[in-house]
C-alpha positions as CSV (number, residue, x, y, z in Angstrom):
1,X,19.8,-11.4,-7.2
2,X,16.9,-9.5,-8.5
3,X,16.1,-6.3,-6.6
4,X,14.1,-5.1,-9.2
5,X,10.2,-5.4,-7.9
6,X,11.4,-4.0,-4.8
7,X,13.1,-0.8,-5.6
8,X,10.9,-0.2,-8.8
9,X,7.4,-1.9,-8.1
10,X,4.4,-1.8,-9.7
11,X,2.5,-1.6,-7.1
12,X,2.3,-1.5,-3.2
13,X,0.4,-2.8,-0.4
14,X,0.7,-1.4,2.6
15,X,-0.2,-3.3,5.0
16,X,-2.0,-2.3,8.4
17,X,-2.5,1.4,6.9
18,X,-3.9,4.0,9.0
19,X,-5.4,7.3,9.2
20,X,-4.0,7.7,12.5
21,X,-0.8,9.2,12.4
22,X,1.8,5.9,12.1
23,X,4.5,4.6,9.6
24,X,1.6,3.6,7.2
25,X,0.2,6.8,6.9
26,X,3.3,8.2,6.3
27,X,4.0,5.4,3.5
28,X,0.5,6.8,1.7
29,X,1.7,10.3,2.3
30,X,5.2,9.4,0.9
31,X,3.8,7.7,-2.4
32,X,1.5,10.1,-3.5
33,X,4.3,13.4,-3.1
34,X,7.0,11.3,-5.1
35,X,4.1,11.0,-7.8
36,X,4.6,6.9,-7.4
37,X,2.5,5.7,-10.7
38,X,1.8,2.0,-9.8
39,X,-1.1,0.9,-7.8
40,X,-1.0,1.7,-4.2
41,X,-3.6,-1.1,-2.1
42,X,-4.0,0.4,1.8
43,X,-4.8,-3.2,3.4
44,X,-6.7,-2.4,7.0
45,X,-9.9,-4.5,8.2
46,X,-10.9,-1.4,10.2
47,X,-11.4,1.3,8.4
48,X,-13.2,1.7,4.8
49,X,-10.8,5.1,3.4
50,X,-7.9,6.2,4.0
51,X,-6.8,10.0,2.6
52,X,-9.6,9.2,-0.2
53,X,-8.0,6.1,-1.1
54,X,-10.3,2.8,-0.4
55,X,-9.0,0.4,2.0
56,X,-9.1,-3.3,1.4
57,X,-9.5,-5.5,4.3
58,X,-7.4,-8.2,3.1
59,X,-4.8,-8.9,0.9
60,X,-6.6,-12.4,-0.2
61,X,-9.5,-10.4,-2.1
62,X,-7.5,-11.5,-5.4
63,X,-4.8,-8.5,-5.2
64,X,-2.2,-11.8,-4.9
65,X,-0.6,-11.5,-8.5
66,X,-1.1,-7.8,-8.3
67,X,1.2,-7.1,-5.5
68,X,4.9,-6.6,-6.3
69,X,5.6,-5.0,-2.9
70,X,3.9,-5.6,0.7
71,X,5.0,-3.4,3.3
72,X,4.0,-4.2,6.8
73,X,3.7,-1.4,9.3
């Protein structure tokens, strides 16, 4: 079984990311401090930023093939 794209990913969306304090958050906060290099997409139809990353309101804005991980908090 391949495991690869999920403990090595290129990138990351993180679904139902918040400012507010929550697992999400916490996910950005995590990434950023191990110095993760892929692409990290906050996915929240609520909010426009998120610790000066841009949100995206929906993972269907062509980020399909781009995503190698989804997390949903």
């Amino acid at each position: 079984m391949q495991l690869e794209a999920l403990v090595r990913p290129k990138s990351v969306a993180i679904l139902g990311a918040s400012d507010k304090p929550t697992i999400g958050r916490r996910l950005l906060i995590s990434l950023a401090r191990i110095g993760f290099k892929g692409a990290v997409y906050p996915v929240n139809p609520n909010t426009v930023q998120i610790r000066h990353t841009i949100t995206i309101c929906s993972i269907h804005y062509g980020l399909i093939g781009s995503i190698f991980c989804a997390i949903s908090t």
